[in-house]
VEXDOPA-384657 format. One record per residue (C-alpha): residue in three letters; x, y, z; chain. Coordinates in pm, whole numbers, plus 50000, padded with zeros to 5 digits. Layout:
! residues N
(atom "ALA",(X,Y,Z),"A");
...
//
This chain:
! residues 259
(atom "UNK",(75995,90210,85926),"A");
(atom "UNK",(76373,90156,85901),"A");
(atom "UNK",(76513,89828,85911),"A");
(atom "UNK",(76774,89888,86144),"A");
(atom "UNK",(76830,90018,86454),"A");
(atom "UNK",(76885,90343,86598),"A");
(atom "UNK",(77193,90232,86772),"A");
(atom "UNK",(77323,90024,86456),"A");
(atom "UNK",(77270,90416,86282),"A");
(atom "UNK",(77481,90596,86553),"A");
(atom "UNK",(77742,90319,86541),"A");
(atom "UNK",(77732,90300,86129),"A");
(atom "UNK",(77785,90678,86186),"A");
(atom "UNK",(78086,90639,86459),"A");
(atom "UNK",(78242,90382,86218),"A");
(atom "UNK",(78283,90597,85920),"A");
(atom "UNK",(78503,90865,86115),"A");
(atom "UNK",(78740,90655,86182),"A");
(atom "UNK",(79050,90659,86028),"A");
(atom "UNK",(79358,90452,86015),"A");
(atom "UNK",(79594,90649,86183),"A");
(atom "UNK",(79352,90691,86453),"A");
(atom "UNK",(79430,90488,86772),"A");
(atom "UNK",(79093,90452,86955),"A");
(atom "UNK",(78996,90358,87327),"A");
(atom "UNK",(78678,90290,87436),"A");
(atom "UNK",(78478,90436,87746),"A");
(atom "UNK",(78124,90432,87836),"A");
(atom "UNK",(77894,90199,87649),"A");
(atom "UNK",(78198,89972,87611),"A");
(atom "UNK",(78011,89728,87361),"A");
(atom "UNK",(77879,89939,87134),"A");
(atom "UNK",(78241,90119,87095),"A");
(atom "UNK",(78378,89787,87038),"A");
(atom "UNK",(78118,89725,86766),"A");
(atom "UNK",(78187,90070,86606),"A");
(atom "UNK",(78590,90050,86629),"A");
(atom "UNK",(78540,89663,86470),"A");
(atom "UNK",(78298,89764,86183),"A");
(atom "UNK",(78533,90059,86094),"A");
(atom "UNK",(78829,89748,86077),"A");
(atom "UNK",(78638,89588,85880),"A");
(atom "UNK",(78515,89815,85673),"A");
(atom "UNK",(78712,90149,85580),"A");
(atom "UNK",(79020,90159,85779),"A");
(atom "UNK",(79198,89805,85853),"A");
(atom "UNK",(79509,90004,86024),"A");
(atom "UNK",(79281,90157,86263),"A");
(atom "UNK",(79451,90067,86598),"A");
(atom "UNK",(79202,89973,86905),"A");
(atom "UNK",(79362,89983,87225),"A");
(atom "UNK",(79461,89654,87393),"A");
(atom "UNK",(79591,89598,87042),"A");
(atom "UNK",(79213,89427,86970),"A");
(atom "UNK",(79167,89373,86604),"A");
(atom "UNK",(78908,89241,86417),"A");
(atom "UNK",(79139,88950,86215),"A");
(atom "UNK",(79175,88840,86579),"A");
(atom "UNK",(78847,88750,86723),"A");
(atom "UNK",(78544,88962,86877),"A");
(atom "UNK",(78412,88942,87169),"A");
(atom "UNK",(78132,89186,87257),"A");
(atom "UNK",(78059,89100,87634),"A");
(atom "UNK",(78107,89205,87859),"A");
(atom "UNK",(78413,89491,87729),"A");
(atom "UNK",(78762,89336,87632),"A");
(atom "UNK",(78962,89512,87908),"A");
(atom "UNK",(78767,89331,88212),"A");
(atom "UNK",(78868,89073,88446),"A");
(atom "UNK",(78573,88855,88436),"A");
(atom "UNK",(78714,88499,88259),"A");
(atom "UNK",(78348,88419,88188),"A");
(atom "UNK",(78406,88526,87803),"A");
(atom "UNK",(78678,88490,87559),"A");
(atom "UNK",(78740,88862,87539),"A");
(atom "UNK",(79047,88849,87736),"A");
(atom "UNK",(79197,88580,87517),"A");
(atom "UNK",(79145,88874,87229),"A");
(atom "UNK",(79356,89120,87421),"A");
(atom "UNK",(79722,89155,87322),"A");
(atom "UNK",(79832,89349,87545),"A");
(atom "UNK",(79648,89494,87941),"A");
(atom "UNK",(79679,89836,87997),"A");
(atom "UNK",(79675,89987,88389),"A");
(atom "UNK",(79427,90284,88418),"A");
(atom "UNK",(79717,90489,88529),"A");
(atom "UNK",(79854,90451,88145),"A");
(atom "UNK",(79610,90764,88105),"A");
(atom "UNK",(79861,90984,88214),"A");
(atom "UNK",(80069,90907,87883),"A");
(atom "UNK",(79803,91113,87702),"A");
(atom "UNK",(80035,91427,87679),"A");
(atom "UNK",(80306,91231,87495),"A");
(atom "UNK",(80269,91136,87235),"A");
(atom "UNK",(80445,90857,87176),"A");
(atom "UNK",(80363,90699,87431),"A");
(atom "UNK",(79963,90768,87471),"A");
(atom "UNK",(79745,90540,87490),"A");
(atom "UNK",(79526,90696,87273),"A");
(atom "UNK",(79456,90982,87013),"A");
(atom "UNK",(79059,90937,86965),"A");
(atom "UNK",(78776,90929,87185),"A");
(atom "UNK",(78410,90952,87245),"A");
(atom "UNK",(78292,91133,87574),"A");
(atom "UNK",(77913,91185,87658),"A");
(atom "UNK",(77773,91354,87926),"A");
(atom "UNK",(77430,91375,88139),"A");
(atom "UNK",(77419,91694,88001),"A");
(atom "UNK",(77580,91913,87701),"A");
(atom "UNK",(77562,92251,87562),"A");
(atom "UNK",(77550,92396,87249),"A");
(atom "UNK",(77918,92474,87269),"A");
(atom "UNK",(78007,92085,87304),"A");
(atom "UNK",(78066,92149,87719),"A");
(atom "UNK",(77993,91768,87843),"A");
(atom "UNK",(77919,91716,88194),"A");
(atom "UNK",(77980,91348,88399),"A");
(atom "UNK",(77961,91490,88750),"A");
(atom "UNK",(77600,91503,88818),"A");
(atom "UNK",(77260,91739,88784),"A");
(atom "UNK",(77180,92059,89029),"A");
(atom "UNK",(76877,92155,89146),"A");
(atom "UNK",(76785,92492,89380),"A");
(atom "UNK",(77180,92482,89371),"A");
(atom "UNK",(77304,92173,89525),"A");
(atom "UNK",(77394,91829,89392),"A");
(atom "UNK",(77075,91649,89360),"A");
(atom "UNK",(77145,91364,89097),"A");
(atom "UNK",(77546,91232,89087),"A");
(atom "UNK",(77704,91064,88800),"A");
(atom "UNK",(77979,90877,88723),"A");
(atom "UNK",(78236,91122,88739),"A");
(atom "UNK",(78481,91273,88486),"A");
(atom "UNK",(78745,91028,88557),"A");
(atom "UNK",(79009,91085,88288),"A");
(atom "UNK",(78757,91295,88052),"A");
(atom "UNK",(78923,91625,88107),"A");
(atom "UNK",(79273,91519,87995),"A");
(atom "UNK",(79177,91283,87708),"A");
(atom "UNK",(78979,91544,87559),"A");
(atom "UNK",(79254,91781,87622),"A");
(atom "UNK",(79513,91611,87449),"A");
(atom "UNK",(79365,91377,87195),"A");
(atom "UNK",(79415,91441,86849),"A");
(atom "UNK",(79006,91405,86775),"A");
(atom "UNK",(78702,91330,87003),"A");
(atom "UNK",(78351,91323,86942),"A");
(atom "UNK",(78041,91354,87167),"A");
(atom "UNK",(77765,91060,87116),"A");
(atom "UNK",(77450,91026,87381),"A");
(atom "UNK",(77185,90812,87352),"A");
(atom "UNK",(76894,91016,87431),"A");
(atom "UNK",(76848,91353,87265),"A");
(atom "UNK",(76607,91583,87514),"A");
(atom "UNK",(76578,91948,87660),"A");
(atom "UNK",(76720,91770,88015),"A");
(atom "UNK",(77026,91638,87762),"A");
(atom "UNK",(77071,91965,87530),"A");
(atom "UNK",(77084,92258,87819),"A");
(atom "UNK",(77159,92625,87775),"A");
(atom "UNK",(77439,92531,88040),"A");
(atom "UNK",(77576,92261,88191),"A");
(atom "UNK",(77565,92264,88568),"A");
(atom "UNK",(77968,92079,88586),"A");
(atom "UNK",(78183,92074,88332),"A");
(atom "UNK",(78370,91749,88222),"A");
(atom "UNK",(78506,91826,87858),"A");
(atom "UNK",(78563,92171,87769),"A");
(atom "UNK",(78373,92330,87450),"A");
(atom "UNK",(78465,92498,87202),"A");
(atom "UNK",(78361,92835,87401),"A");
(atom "UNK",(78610,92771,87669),"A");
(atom "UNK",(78887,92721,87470),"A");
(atom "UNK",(78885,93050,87259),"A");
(atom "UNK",(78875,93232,87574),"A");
(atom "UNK",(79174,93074,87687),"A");
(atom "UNK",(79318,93028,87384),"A");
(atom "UNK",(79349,92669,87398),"A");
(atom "UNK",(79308,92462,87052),"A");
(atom "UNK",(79117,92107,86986),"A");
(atom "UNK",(78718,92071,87087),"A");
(atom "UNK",(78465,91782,86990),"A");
(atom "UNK",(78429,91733,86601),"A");
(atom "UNK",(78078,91616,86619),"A");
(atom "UNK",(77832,91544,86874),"A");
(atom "UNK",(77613,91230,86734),"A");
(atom "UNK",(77272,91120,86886),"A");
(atom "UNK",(76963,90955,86786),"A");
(atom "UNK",(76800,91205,86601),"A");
(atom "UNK",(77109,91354,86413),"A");
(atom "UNK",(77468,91435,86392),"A");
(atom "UNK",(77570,91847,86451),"A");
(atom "UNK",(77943,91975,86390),"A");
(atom "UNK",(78050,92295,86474),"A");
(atom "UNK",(78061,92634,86344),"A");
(atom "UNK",(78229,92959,86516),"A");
(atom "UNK",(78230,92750,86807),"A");
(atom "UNK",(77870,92668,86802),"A");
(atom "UNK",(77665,92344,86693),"A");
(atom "UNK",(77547,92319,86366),"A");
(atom "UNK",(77331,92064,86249),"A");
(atom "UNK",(77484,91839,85982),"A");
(atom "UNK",(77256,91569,85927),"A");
(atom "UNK",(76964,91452,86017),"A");
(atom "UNK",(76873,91122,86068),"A");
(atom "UNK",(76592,90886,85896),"A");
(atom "UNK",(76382,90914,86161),"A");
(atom "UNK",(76379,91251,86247),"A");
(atom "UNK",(76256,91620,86085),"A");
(atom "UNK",(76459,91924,86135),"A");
(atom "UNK",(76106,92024,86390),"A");
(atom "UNK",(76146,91726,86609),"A");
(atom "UNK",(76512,91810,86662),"A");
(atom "UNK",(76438,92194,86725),"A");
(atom "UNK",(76164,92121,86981),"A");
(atom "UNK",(76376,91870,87211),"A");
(atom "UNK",(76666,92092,87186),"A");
(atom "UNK",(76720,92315,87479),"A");
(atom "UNK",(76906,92578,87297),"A");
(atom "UNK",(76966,92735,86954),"A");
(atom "UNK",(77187,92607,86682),"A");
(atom "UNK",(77272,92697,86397),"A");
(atom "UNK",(77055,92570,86085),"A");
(atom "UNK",(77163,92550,85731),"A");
(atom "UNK",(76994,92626,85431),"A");
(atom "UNK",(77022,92273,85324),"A");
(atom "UNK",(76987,91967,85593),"A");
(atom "UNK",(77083,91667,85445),"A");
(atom "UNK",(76947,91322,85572),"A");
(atom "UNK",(77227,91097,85751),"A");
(atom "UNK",(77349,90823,85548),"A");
(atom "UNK",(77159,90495,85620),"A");
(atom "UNK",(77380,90198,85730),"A");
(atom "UNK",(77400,89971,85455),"A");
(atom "UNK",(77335,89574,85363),"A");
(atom "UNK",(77759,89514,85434),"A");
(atom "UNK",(77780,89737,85748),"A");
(atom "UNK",(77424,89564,85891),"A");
(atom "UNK",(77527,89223,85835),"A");
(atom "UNK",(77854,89252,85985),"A");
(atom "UNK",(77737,89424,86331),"A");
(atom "UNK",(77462,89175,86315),"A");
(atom "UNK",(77716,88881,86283),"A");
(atom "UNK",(77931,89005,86573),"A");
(atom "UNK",(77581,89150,86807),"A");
(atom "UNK",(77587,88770,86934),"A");
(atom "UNK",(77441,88881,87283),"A");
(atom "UNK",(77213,89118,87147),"A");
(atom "UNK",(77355,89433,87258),"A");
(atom "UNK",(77227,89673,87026),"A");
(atom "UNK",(76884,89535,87135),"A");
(atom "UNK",(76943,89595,87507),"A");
(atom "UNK",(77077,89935,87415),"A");
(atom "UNK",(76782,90052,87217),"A");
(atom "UNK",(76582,90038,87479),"A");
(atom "UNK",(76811,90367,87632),"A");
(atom "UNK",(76730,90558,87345),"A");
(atom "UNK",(76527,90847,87442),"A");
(atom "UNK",(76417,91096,87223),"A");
//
């Protein structure tokens, strides 16, 4: 058995994509982000810019996420700088966006990295809602890089098609002829990029087999002749997400995991 978690995988993996010209902001799953934009600080890219101007050198705080009101942690103290949720409509300049790199998921997503936030159909109506795209459709739009991550990896997850569309795939765009699309789409069993458009599995992870991901996979993708194994997280990047997890969040979040 590993001796790590899932979730301290996925965010090992999130981590080592980051660069330091990226400039990161952080959505759903706020605390795990956090953890993954911190490690990556810490680790490979110290220029990495988080929004909120959080940086590692300055204190972590973990929960609740840095950009709430609640006074009940110290993670406001680590902000340098607040940021009104109307600031998302900077994302098409870009000097002035707020940021350039992001990570969407989705209740459900295709095999052409289509994400979708709005809810599930079934006989044709709205029968499950979620949270909504908010500003998903522009920050994917006009980011420089985003990436897809869920924490459960199923045939209700992976569809053939997505009932709402909240990110646009890679499909989508080549009809319209519009450029960008999701690098990688990460979850618990492994990490897929894309070819022609179309996921490709990259990786796969520790605890996985190439037959496991094919069977809870509700589409095709494409599978290459060799399928390496995904990087383990190692003794530095374990013992610094353990040293910051002071609230156990990686524990609360591994119970999500599905697969």
């Amino acid at each position: 058995m590993p001796k790590y978690k899932t979730t301290e995988l996925m965010a090992c993996i999130m981590a080592r994509e980051l660069k330091n010209d990226d400039k990161v902001a952080i959505g759903l799953y706020g605390e795990f982000m956090l953890a993954a934009a911190f490690l990556a600080q810490k680790l490979y890219s110290p220029k990495l810019k988080i929004r909120h101007g959080l940086d590692v050198k300055k204190g972590i705080e973990l929960n609740p996420a840095a950009w709430t009101l609640n006074r009940d942690t110290k993670a406001h103290e680590f902000a340098e700088y607040e940021g009104k949720h109307d600031s998302i409509l900077s994302i098409t300049d870009p000097k002035k966006r707020f940021c350039d790199t992001f990570f969407v998921s989705g209740l459900q997503i295709d095999r052409y990295g289509n994400t979708n936030l709005i809810g599930i159909k079934k006989d044709g109506k709205l029968r499950i809602r979620g949270p909504g795209s908010i500003g998903i459709p522009s920050i994917t739009q006009f980011a420089k890089k985003y990436y897809i991550f869920t924490l459960e990896h199923s045939k209700r997850k992976f569809v053939q098609k997505v009932d709402y569309i909240s990110s646009i795939g890679h499909n989508i765009r080549k009809k319209y002829g519009i450029s960008g699309g999701p690098k990688l789409c990460i979850t618990p069993l492994c990490i897929f990029d894309f070819k022609d458009g179309v996921m490709r599995l990259k990786s796969i992870n520790p605890n996985s087999s190439l037959d496991e991901i094919k069977e809870k996979t509700g589409f095709k993708f494409i599978i290459p002749k060799k399928n390496p194994i995904t990087k383990e997280p190692t003794e530095k990047e374990l013992d610094f997400l353990r040293k910051i997890d002071k609230n156990n969040e990686f524990k609360k979040l591994e119970s999500q995991i599905v697969h």
